[in-house]
N, CA, C and O atoms as a Tripos MOL2 file, in Angstrom:
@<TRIPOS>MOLECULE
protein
  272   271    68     0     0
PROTEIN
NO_CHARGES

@<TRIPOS>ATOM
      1 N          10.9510   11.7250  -26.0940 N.3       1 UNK1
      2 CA         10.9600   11.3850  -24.6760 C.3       1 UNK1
      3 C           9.5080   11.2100  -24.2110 C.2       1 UNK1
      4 O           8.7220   12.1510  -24.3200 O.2       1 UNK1
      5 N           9.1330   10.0320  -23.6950 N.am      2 UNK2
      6 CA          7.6790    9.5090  -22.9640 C.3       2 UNK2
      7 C           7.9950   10.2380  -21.8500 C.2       2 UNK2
      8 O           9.0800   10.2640  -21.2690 O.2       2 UNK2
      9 N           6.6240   11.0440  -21.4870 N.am      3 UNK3
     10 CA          6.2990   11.3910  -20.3120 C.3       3 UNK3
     11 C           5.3920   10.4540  -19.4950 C.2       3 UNK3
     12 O           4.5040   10.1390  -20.2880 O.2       3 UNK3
     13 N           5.2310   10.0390  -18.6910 N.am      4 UNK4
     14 CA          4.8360    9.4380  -17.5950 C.3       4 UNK4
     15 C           3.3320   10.4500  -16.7700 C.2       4 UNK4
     16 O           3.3110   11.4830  -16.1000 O.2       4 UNK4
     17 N           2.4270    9.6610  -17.1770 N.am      5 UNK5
     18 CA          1.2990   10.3930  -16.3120 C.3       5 UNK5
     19 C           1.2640   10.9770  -15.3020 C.2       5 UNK5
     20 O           2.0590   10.6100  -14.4380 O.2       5 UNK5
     21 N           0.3310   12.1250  -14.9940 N.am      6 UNK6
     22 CA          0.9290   13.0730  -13.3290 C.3       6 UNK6
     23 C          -0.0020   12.6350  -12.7930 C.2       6 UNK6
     24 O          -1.0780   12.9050  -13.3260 O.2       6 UNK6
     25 N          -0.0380   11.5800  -11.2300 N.am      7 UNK7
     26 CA         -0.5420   10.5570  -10.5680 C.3       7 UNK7
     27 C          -0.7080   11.4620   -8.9150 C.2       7 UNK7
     28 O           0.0840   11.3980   -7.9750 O.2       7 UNK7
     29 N          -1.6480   12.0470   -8.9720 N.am      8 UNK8
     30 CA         -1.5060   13.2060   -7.6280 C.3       8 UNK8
     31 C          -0.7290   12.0890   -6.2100 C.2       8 UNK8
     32 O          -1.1050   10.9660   -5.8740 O.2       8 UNK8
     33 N           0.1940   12.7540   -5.7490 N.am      9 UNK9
     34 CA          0.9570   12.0540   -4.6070 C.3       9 UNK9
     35 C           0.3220   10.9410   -3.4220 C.2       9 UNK9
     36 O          -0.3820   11.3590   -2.5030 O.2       9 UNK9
     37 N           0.6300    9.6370   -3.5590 N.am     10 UNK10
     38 CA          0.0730    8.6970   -2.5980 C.3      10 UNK10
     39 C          -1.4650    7.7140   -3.5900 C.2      10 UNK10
     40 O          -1.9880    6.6350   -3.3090 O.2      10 UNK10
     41 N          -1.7270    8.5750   -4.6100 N.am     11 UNK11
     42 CA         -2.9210    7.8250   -4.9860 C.3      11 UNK11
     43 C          -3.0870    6.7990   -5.3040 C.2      11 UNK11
     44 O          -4.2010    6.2940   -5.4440 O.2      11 UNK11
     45 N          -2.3350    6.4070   -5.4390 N.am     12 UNK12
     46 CA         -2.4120    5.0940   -5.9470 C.3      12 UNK12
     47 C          -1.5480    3.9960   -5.2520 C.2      12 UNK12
     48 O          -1.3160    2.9290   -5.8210 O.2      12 UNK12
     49 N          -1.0450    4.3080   -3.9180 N.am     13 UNK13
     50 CA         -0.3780    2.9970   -3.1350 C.3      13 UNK13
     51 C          -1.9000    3.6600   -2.1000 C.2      13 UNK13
     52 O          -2.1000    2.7640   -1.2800 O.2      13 UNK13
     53 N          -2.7620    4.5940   -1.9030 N.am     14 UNK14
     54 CA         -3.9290    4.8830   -1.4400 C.3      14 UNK14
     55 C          -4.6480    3.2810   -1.7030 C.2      14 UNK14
     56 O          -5.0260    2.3940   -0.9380 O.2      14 UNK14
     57 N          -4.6000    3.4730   -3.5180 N.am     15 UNK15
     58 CA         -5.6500    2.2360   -3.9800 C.3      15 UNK15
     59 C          -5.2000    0.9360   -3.6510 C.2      15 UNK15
     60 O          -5.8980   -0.0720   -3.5370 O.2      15 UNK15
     61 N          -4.0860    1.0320   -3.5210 N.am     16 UNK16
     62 CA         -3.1620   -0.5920   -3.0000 C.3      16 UNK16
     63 C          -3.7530   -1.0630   -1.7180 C.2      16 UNK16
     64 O          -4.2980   -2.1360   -1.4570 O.2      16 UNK16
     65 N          -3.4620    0.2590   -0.7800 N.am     17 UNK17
     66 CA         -4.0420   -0.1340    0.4280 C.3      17 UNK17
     67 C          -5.6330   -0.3180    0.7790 C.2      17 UNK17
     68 O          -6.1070   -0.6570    1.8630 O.2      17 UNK17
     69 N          -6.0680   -0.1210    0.0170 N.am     18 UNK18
     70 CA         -7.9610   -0.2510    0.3670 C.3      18 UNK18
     71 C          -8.0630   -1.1610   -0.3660 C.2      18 UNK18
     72 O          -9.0500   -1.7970    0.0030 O.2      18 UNK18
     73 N          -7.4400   -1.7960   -1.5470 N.am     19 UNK19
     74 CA         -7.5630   -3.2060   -2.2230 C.3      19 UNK19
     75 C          -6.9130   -4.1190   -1.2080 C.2      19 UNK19
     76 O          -7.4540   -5.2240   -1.1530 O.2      19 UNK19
     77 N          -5.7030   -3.9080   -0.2420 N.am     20 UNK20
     78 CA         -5.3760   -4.9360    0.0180 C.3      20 UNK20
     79 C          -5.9300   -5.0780    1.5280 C.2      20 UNK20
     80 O          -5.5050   -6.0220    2.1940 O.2      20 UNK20
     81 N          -6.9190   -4.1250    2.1350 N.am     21 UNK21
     82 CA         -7.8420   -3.9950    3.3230 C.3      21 UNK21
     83 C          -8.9050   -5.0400    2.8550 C.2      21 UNK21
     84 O          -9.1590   -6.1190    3.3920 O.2      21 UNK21
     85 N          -9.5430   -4.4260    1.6030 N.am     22 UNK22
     86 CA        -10.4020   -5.6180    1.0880 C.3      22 UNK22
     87 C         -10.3100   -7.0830    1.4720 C.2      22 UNK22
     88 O         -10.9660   -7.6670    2.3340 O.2      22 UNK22
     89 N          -9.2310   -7.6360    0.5490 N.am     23 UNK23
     90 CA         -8.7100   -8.5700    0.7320 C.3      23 UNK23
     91 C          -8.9700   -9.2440    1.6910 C.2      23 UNK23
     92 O          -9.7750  -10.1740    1.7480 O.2      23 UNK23
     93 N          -8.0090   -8.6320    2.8780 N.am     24 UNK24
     94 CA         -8.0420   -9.4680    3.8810 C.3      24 UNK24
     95 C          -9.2200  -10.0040    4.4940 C.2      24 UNK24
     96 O          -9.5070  -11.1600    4.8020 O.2      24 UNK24
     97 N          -9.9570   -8.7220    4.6280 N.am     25 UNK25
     98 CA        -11.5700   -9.0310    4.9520 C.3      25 UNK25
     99 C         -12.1270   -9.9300    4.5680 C.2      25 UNK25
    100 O         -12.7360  -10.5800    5.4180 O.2      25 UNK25
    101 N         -12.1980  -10.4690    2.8860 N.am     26 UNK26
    102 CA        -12.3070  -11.4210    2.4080 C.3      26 UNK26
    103 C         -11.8700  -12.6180    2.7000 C.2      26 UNK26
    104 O         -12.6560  -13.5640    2.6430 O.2      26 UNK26
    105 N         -10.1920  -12.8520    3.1600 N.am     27 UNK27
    106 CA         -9.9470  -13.7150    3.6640 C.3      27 UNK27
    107 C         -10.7310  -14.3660    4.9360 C.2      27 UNK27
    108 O         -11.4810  -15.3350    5.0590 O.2      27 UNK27
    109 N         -10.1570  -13.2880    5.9100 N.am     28 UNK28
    110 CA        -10.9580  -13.2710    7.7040 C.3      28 UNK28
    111 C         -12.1100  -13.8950    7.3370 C.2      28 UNK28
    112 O         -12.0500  -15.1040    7.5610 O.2      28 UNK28
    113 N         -13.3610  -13.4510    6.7540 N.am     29 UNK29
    114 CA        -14.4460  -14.0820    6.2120 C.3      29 UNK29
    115 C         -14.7100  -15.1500    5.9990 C.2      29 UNK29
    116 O         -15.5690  -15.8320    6.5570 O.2      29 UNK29
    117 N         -13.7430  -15.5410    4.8530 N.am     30 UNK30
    118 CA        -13.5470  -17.1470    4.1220 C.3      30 UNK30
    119 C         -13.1990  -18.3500    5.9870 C.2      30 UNK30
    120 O         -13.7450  -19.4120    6.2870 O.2      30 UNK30
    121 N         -12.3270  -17.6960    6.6440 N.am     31 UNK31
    122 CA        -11.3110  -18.3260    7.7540 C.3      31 UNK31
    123 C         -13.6080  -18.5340    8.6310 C.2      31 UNK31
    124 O         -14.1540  -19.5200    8.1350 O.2      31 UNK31
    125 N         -13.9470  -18.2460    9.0000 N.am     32 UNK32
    126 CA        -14.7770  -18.0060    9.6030 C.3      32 UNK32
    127 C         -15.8530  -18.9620    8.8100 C.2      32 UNK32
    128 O         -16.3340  -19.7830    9.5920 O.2      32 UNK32
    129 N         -16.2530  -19.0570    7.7590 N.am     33 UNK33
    130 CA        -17.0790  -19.6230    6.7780 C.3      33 UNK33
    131 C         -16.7700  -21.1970    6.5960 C.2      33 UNK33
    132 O         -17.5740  -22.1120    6.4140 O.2      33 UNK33
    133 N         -15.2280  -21.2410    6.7100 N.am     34 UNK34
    134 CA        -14.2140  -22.1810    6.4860 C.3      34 UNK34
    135 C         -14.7420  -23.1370    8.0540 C.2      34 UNK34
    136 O         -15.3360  -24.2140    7.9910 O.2      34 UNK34
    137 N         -14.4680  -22.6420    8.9890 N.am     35 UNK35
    138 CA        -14.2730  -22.7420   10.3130 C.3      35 UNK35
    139 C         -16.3220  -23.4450   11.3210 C.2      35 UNK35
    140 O         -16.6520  -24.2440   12.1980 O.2      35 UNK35
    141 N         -16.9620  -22.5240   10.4490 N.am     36 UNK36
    142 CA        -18.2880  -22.9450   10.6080 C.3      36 UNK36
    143 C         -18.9720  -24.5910    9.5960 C.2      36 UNK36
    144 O         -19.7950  -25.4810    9.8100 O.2      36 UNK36
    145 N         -18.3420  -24.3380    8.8690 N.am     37 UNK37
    146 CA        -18.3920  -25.6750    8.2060 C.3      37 UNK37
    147 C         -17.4850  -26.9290    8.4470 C.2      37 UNK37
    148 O         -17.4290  -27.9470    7.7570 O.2      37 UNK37
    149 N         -16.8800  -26.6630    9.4310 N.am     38 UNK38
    150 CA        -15.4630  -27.8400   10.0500 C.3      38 UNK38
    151 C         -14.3960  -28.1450    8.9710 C.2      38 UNK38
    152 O         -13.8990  -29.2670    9.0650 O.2      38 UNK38
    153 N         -13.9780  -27.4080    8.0270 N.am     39 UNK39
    154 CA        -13.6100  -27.5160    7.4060 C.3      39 UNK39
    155 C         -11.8970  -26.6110    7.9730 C.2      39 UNK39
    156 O         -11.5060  -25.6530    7.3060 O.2      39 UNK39
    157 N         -11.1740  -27.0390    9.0730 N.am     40 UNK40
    158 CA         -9.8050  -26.4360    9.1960 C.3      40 UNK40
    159 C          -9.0040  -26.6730    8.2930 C.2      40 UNK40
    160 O          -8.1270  -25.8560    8.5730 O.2      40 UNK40
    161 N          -8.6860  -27.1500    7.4820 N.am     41 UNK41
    162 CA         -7.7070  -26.9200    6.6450 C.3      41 UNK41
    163 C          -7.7330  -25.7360    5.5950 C.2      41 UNK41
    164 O          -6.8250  -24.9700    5.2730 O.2      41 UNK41
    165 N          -8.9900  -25.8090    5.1750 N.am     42 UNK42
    166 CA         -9.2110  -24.5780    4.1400 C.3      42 UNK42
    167 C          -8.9380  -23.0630    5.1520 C.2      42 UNK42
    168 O          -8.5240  -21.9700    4.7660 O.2      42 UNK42
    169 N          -9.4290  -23.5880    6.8370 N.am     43 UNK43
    170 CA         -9.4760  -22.1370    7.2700 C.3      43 UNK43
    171 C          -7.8060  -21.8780    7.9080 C.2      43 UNK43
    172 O          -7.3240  -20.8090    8.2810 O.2      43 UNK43
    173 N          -7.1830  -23.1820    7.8800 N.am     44 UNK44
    174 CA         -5.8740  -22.9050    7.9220 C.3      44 UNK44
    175 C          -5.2180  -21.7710    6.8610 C.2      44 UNK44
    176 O          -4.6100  -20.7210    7.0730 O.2      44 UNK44
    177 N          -5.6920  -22.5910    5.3900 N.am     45 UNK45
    178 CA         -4.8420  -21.5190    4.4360 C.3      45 UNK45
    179 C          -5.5360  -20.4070    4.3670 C.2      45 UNK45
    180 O          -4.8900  -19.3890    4.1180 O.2      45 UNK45
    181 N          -6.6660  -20.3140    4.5180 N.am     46 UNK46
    182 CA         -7.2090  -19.0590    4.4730 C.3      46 UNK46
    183 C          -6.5890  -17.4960    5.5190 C.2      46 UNK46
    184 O          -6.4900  -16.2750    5.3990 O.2      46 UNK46
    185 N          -6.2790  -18.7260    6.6400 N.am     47 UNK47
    186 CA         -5.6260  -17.5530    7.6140 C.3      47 UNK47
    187 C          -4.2320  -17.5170    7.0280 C.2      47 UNK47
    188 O          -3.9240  -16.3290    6.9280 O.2      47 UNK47
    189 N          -3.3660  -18.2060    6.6460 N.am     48 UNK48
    190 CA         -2.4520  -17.6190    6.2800 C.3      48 UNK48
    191 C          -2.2520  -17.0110    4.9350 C.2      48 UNK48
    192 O          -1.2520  -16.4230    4.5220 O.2      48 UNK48
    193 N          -3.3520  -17.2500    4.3380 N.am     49 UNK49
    194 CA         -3.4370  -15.6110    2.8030 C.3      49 UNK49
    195 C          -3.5850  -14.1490    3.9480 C.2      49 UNK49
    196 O          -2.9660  -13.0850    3.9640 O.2      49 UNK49
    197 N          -4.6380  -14.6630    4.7890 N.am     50 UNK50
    198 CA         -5.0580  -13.0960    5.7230 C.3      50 UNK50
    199 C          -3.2430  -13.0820    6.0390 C.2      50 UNK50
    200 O          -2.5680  -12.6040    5.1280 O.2      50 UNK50
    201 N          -2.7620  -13.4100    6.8430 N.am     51 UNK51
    202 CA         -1.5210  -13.2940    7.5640 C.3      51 UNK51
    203 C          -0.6400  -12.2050    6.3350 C.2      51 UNK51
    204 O          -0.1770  -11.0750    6.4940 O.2      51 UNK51
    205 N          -0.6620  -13.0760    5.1490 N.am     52 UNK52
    206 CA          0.1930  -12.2670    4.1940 C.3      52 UNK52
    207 C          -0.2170  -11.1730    3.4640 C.2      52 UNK52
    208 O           0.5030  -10.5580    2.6770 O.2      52 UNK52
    209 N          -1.8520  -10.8200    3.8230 N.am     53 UNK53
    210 CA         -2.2740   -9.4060    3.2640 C.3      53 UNK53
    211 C          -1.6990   -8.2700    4.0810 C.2      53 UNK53
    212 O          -1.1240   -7.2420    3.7240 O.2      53 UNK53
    213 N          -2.1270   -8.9130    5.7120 N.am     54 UNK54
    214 CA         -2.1780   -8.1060    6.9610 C.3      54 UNK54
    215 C          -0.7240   -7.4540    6.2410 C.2      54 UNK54
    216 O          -0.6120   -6.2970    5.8350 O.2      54 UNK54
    217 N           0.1330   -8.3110    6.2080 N.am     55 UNK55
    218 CA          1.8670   -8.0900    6.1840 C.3      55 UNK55
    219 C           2.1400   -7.0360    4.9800 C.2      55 UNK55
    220 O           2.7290   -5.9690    5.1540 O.2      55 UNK55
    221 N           1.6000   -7.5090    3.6620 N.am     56 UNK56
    222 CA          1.6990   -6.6420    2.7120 C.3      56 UNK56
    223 C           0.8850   -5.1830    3.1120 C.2      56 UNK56
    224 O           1.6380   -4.2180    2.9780 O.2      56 UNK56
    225 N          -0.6350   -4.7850    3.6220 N.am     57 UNK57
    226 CA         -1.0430   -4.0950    4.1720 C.3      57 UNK57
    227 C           0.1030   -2.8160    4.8850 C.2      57 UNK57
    228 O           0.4720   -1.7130    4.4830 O.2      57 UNK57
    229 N           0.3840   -3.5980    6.0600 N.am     58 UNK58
    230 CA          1.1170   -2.7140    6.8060 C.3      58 UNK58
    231 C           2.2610   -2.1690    5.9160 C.2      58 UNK58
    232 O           2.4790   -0.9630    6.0280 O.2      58 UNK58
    233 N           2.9680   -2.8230    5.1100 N.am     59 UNK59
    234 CA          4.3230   -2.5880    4.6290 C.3      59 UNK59
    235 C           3.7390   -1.2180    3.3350 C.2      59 UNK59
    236 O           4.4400   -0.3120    2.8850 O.2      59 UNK59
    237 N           2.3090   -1.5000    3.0240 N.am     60 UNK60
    238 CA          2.0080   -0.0400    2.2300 C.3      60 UNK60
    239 C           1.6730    1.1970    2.8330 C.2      60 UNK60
    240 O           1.7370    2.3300    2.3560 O.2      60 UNK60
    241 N           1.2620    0.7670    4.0860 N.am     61 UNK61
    242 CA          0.8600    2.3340    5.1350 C.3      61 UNK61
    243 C           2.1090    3.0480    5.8140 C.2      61 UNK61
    244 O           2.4110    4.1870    6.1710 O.2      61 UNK61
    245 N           2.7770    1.5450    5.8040 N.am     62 UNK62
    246 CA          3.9510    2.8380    6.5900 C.3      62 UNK62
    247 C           4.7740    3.7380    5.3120 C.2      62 UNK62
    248 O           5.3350    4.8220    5.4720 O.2      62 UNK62
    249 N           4.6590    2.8720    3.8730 N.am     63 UNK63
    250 CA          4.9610    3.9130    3.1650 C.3      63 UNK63
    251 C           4.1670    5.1710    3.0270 C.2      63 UNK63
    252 O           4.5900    6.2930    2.7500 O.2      63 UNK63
    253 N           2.9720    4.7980    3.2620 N.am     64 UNK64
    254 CA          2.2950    6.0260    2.8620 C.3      64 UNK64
    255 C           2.8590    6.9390    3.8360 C.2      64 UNK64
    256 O           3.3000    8.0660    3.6150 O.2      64 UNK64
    257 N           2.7920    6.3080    4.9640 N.am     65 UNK65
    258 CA          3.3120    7.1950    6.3440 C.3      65 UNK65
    259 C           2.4040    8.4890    7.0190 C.2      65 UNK65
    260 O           1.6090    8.0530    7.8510 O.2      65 UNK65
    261 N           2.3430    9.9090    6.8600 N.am     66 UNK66
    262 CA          1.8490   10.7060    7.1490 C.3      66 UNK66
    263 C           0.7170   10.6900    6.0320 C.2      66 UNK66
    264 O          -0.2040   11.3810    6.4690 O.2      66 UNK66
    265 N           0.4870   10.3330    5.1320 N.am     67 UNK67
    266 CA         -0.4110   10.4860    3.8960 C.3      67 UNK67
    267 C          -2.4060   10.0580    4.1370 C.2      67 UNK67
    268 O          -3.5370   10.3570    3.7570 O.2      67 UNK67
    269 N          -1.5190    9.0610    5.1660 N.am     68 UNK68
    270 CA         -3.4850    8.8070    5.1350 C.3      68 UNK68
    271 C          -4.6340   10.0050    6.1880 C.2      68 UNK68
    272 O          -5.8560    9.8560    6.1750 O.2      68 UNK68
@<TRIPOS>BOND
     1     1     2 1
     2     2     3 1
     3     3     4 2
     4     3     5 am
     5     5     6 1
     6     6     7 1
     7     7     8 2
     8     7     9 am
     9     9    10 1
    10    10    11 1
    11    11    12 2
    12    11    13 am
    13    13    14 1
    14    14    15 1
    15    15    16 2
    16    15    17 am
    17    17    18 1
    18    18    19 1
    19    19    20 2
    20    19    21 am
    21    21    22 1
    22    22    23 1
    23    23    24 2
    24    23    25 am
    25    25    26 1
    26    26    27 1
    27    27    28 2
    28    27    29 am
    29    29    30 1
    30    30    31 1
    31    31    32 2
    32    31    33 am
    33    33    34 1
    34    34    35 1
    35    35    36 2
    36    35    37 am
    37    37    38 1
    38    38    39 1
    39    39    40 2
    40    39    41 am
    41    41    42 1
    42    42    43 1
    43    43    44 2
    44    43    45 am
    45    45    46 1
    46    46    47 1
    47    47    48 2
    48    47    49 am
    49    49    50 1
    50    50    51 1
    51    51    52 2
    52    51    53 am
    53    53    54 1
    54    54    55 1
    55    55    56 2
    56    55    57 am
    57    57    58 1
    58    58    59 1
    59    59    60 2
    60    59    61 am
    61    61    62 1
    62    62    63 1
    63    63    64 2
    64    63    65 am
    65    65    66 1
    66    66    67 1
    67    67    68 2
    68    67    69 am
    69    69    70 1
    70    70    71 1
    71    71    72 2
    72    71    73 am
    73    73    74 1
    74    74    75 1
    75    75    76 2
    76    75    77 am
    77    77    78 1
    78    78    79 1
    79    79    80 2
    80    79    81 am
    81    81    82 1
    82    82    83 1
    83    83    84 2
    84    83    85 am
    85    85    86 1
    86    86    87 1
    87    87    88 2
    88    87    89 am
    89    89    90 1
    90    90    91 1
    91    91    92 2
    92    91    93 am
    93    93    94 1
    94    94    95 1
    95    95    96 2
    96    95    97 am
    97    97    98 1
    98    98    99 1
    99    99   100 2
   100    99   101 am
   101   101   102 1
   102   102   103 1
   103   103   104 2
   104   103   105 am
   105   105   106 1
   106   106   107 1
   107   107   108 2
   108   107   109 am
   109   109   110 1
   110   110   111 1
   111   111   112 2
   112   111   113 am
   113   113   114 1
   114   114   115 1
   115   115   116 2
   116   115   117 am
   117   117   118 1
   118   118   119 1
   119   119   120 2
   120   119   121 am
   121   121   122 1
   122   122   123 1
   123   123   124 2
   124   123   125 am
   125   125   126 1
   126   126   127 1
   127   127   128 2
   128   127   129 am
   129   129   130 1
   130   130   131 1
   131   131   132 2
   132   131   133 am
   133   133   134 1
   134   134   135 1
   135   135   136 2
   136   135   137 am
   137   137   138 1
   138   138   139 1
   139   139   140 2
   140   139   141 am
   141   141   142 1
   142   142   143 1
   143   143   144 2
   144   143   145 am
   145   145   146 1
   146   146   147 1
   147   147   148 2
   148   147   149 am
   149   149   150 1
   150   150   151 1
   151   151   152 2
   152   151   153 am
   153   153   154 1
   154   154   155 1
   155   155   156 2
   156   155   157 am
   157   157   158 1
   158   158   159 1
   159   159   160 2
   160   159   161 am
   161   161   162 1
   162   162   163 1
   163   163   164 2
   164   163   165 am
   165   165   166 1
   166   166   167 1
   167   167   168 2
   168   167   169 am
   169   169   170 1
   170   170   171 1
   171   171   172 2
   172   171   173 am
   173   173   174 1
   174   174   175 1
   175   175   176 2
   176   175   177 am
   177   177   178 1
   178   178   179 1
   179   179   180 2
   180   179   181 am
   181   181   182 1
   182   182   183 1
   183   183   184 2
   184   183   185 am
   185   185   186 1
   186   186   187 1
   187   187   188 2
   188   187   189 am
   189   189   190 1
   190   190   191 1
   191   191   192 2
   192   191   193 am
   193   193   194 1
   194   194   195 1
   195   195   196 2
   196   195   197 am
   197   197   198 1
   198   198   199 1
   199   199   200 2
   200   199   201 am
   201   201   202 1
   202   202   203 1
   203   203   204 2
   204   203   205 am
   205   205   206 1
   206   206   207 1
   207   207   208 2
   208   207   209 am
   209   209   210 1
   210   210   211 1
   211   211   212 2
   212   211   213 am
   213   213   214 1
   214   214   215 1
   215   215   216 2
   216   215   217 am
   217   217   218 1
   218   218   219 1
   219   219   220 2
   220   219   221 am
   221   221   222 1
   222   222   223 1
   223   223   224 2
   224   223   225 am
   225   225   226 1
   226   226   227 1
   227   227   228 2
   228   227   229 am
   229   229   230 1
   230   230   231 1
   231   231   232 2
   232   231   233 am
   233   233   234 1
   234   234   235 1
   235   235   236 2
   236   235   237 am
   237   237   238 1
   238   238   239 1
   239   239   240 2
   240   239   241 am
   241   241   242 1
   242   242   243 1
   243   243   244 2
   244   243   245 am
   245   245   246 1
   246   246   247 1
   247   247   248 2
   248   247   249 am
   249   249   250 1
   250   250   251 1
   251   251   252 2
   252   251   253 am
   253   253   254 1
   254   254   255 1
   255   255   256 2
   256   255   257 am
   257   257   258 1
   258   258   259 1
   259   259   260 2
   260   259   261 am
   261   261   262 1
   262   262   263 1
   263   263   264 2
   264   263   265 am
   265   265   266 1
   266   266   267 1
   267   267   268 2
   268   267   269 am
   269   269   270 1
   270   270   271 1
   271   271   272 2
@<TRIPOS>SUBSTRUCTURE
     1 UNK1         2 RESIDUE 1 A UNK
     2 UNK2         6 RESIDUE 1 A UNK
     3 UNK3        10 RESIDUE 1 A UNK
     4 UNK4        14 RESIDUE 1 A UNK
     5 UNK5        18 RESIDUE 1 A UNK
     6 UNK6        22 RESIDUE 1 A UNK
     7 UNK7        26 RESIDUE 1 A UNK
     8 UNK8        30 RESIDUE 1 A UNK
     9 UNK9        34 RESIDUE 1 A UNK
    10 UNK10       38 RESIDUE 1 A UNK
    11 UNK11       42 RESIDUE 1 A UNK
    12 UNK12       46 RESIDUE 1 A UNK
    13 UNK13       50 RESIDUE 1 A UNK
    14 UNK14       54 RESIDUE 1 A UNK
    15 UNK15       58 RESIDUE 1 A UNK
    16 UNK16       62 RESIDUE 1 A UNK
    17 UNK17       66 RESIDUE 1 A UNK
    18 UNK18       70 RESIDUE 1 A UNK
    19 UNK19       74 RESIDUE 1 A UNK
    20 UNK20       78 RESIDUE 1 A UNK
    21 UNK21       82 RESIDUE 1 A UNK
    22 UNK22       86 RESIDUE 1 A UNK
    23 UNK23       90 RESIDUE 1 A UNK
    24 UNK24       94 RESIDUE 1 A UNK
    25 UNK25       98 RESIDUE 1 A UNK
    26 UNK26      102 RESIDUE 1 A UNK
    27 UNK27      106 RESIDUE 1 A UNK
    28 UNK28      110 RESIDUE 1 A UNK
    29 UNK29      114 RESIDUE 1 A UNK
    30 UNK30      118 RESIDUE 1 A UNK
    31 UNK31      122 RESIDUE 1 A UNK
    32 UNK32      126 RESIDUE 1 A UNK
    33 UNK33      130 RESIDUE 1 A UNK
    34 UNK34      134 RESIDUE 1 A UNK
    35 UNK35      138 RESIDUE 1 A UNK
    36 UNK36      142 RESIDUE 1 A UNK
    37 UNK37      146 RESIDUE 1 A UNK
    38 UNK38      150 RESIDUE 1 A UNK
    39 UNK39      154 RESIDUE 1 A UNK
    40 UNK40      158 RESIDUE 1 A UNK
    41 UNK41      162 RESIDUE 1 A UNK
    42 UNK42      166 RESIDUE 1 A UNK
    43 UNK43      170 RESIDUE 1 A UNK
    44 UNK44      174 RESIDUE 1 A UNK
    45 UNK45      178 RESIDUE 1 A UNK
    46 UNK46      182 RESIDUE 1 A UNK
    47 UNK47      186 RESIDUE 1 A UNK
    48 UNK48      190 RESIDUE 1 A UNK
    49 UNK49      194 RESIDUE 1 A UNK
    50 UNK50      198 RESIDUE 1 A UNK
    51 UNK51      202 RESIDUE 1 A UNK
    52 UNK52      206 RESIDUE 1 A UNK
    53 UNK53      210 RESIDUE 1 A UNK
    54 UNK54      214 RESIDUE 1 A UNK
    55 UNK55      218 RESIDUE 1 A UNK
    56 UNK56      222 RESIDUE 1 A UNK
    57 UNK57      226 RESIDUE 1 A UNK
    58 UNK58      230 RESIDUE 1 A UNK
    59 UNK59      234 RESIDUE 1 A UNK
    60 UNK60      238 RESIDUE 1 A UNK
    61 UNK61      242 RESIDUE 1 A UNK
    62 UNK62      246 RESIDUE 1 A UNK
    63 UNK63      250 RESIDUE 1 A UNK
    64 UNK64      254 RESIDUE 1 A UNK
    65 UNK65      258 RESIDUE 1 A UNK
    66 UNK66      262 RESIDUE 1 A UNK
    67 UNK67      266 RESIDUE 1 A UNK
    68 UNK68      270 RESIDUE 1 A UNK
């Protein structure tokens, strides 16, 4: 029988959520970079990668819930 590593509670949807904070930042950034160069289309998709971090984001904190 495989045992499964002991992963102290939350740590690692912890790391999900500060990777996927990253992210977005990165995006927001790109949308802005995108946006200074007249370039709307790129800052179109760019906002909607941000849109779908924001979304994934939230959907990991409320799991975390009381944890952070």
């Amino acid at each position: 029988m495989r045992k499964e590593p002991r992963i102290e509670r939350g740590t690692s949807v912890q790391s999900l959520s500060g990777a996927l904070a990253s992210f977005g930042k990165i995006a927001r950034e790109a949308i802005g970079k995108s946006n200074e160069l007249g370039d709307a289309v790129s800052a179109d998709i760019f906002a909607e990668i941000s849109r779908g971090a924001e979304k994934w984001l939230w959907m990991v904190q409320a799991h975390l819930g009381g944890v952070l």
